[in-house]
Backbone as CSV, one residue per row, in Angstrom:
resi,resn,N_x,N_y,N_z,CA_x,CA_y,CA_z,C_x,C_y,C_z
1,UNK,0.845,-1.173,0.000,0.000,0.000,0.000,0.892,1.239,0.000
2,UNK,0.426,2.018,-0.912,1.479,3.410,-1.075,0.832,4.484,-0.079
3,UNK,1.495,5.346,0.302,1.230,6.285,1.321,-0.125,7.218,0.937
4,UNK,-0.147,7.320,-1.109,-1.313,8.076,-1.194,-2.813,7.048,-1.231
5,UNK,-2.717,6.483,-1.137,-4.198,5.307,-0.588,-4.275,5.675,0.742
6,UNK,-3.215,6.033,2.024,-3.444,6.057,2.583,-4.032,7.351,3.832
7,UNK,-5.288,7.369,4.442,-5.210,9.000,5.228,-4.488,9.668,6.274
8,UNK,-3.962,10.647,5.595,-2.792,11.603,6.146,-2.622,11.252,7.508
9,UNK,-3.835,10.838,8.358,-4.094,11.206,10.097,-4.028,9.770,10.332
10,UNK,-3.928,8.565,9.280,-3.248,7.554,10.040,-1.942,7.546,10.341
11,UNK,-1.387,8.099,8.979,0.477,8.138,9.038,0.941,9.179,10.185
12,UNK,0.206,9.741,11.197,0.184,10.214,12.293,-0.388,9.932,13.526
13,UNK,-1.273,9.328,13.109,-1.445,8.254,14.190,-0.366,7.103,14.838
14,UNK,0.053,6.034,13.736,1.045,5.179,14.099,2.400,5.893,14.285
15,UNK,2.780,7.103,13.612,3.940,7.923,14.345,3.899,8.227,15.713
16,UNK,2.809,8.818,15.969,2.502,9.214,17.560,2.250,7.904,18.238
17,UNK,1.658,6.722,18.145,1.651,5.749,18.848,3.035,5.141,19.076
18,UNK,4.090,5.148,18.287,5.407,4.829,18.638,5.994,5.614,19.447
19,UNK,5.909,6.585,19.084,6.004,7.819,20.228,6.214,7.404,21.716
20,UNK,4.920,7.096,21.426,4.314,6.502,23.268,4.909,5.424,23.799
21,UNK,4.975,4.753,22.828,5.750,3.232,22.819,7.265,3.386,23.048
22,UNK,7.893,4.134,22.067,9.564,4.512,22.821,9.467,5.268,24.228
23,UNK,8.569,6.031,24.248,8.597,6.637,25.732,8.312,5.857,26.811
24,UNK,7.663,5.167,26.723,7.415,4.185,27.674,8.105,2.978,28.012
25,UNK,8.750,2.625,27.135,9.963,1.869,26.634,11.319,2.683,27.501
26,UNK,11.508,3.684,27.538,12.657,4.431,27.903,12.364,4.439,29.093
27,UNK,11.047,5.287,29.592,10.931,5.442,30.955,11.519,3.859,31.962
28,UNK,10.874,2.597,31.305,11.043,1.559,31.968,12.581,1.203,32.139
29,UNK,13.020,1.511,31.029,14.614,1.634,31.517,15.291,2.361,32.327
30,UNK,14.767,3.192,32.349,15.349,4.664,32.802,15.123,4.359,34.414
31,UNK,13.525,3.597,34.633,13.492,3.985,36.060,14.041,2.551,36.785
32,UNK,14.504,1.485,35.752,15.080,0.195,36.422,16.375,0.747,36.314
33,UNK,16.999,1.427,35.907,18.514,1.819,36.534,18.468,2.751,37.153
34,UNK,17.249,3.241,37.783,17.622,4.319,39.242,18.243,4.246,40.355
35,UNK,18.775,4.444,40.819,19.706,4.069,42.508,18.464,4.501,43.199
36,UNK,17.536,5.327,43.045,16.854,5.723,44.529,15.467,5.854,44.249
37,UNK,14.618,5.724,45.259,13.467,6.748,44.965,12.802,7.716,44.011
38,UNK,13.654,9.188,44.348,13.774,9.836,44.001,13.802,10.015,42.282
39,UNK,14.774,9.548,42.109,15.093,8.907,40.662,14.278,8.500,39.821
40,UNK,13.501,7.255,40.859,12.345,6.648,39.928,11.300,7.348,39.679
41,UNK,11.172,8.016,40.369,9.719,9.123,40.638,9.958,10.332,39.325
42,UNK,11.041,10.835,39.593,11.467,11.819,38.141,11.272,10.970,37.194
43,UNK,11.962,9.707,36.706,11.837,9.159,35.812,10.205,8.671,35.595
44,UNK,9.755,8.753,36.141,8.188,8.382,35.574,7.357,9.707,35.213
45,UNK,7.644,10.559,36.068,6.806,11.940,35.856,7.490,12.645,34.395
46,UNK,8.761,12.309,34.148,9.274,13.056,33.347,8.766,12.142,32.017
47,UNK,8.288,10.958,31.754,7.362,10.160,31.363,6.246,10.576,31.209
48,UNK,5.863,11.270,32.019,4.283,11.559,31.871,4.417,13.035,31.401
49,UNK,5.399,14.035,31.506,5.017,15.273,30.922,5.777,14.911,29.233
50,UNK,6.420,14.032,29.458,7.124,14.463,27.603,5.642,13.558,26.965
51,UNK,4.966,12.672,27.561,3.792,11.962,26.712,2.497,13.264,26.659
52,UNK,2.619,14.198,27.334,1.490,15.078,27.508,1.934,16.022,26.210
53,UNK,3.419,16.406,26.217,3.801,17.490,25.316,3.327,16.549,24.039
54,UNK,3.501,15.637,23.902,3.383,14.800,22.749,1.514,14.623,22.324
55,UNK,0.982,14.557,22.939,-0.253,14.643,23.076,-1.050,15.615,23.048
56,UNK,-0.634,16.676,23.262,-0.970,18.445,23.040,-0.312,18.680,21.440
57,UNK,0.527,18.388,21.190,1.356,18.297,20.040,0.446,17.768,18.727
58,UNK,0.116,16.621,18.958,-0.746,15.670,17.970,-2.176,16.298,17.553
59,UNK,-2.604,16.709,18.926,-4.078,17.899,19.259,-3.922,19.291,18.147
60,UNK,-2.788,19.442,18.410,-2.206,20.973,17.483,-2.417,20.784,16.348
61,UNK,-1.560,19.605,16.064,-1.194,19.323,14.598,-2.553,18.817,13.896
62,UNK,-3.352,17.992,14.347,-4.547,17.447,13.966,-5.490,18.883,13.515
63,UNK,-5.608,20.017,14.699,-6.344,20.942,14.436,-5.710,21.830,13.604
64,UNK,-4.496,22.534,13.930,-3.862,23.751,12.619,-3.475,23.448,11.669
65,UNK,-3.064,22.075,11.354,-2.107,22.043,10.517,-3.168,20.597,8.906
66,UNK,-3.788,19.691,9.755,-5.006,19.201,8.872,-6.239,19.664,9.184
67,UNK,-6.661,20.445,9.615,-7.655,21.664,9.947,-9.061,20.374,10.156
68,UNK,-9.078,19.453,11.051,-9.815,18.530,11.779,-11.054,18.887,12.138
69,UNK,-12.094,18.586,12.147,-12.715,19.097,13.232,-12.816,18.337,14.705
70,UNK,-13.461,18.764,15.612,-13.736,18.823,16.659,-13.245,16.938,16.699
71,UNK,-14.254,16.386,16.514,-14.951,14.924,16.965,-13.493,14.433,16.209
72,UNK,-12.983,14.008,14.865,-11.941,13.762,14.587,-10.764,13.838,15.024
73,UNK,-10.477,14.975,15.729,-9.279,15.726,15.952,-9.156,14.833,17.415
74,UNK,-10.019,14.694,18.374,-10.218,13.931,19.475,-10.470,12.174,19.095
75,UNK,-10.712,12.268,18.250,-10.846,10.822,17.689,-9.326,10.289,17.672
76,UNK,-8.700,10.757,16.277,-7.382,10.492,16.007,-6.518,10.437,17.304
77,UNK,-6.363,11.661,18.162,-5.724,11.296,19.282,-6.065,10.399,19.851
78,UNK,-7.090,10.013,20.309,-7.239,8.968,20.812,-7.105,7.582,20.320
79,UNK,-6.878,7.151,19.086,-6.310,6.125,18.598,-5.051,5.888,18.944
80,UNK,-4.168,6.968,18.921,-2.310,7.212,19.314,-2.528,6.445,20.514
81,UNK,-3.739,7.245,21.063,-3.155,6.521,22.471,-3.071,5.305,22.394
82,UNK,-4.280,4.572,22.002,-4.757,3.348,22.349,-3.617,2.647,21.607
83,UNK,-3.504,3.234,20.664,-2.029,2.195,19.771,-1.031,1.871,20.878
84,UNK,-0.440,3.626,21.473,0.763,3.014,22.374,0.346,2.519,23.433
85,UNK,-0.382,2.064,23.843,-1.086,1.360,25.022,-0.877,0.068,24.861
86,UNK,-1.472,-0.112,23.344,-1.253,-1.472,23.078,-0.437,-2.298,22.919
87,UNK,0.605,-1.630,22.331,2.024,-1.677,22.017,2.728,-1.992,23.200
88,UNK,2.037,-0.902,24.256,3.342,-1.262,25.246,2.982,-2.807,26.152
89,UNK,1.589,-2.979,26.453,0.865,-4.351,26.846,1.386,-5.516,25.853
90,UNK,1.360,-4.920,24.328,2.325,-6.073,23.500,3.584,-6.623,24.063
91,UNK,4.001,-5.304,24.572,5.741,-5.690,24.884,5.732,-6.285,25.878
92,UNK,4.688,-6.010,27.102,4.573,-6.329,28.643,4.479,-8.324,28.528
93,UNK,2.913,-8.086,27.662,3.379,-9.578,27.282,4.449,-10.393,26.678
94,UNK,4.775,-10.083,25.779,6.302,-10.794,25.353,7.746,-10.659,26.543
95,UNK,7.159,-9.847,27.024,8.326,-9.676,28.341,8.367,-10.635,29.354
96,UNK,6.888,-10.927,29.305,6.177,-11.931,30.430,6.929,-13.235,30.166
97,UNK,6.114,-13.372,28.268,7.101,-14.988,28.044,7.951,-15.361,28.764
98,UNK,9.272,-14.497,29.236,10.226,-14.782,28.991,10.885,-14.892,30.434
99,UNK,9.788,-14.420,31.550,10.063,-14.269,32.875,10.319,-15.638,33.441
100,UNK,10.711,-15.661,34.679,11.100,-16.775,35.419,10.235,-17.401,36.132
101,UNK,9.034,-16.733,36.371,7.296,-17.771,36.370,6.959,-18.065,35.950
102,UNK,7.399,-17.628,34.166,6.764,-18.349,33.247,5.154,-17.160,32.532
103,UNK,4.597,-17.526,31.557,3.354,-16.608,31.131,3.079,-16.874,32.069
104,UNK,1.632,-15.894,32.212,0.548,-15.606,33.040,-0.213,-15.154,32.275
105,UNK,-1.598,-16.035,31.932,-2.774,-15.581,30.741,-2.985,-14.530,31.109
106,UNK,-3.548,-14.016,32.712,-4.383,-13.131,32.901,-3.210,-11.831,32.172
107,UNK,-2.235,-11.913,31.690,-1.513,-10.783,30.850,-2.277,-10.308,29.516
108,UNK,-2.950,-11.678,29.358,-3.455,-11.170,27.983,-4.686,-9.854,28.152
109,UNK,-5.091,-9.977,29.460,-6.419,-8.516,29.411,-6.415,-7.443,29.237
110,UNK,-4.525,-6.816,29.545,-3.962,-5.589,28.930,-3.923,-5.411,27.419
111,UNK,-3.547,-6.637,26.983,-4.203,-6.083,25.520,-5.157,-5.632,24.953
112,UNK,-6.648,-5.540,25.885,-7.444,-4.506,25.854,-7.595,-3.807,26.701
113,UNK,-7.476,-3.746,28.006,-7.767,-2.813,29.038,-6.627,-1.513,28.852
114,UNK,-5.505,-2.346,28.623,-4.685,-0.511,28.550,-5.061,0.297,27.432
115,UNK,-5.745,0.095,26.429,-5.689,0.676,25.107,-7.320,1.615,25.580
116,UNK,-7.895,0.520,26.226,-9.259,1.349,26.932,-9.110,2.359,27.787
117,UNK,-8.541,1.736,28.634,-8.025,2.524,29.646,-7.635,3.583,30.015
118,UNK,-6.786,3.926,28.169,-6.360,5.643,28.189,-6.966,6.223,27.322
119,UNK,-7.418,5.234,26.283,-7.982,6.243,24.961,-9.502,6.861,24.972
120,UNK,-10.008,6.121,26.366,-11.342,6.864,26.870,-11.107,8.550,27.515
121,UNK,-10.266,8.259,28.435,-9.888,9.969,28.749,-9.179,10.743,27.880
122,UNK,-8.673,10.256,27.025,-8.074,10.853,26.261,-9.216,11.091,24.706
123,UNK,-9.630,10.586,24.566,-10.793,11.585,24.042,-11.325,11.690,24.694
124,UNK,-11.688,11.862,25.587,-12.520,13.339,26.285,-11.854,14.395,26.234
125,UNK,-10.567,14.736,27.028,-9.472,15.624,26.677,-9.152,15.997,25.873
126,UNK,-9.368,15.447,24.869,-8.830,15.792,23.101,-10.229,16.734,22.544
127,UNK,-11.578,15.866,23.515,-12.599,16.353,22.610,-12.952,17.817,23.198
128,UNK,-12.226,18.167,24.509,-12.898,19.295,25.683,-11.477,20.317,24.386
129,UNK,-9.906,19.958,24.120,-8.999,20.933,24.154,-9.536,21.105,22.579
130,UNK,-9.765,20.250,21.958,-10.107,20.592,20.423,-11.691,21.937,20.184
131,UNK,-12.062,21.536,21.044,-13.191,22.297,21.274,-13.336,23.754,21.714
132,UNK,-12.175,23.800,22.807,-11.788,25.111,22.977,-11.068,25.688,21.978
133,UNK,-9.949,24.795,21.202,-9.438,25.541,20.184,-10.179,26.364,18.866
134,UNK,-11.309,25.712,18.902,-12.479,25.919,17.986,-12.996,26.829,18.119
135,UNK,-13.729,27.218,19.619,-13.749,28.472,19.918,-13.474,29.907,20.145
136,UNK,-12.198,29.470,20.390,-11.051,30.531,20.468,-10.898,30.932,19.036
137,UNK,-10.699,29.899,18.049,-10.514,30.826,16.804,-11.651,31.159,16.115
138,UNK,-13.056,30.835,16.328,-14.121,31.693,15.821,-13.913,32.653,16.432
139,UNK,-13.513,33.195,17.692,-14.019,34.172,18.394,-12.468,35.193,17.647
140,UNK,-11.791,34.826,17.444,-10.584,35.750,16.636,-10.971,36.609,15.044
């Protein structure tokens, strides 16, 4: 399949879902070689604001730049999410394989619950910030 069959806001979708997926990927490294507390705690929060910049980012780009509306623009984000959600429950499971207990089925429920899990608030959020953006520029 060539890129022009395909719509613009998927090839941004699965960009931004990797996104999430290296970030989350990093953070887990990042906070298993912490010496302290402290450490781990930065390393997760600093996790959670570079996934927010990334997520405000996608919101932007969806609205200024493919001029989205409202319901879409919150839509699409919310697929990113659910992708890197999924992605990362992909990895959680294959990680599992490989542990020293051995699988654990009940792993398989993250393959839907995390993808639910975030891409419900996250369109809402997408659908409340897209909405204000909407407003704000009629009112300009």
């Amino acid at each position: 399949m060539d890129d022009s069959s395909r719509p613009r806001w998927l090839s941004t979708v699965i960009l931004v879902g990797g996104l999430y997926l290296a970030i989350g990927i990093a953070s887990i490294i990042l906070v298993g070689a912490a010496g302290s507390n402290q450490m781990r705690s930065f390393w997760r929060l600093s996790a959670f604001v570079i996934s927010a910049v990334v997520f405000a980012s996608h919101i932007a780009h969806e609205h200024f730049r493919l001029h989205n509306k409202t319901r879409a623009t919150a839509w699409h984000a919310a697929v990113a999410v659910a992708f890197g959600a999924f992605a990362l429950a992909l990895m959680a499971n294959i990680h599992d394989l490989g542990s020293a207990w051995g699988y654990r089925p009940r792993m398989l429920v993250a393959l839907v619950a995390w993808p639910l899990l975030t891409a419900v608030p996250a369109f809402i959020v997408a659908l409340v910030v897209a909405a204000g953006l909407t407003l704000r520029r009629g009112s300009t």
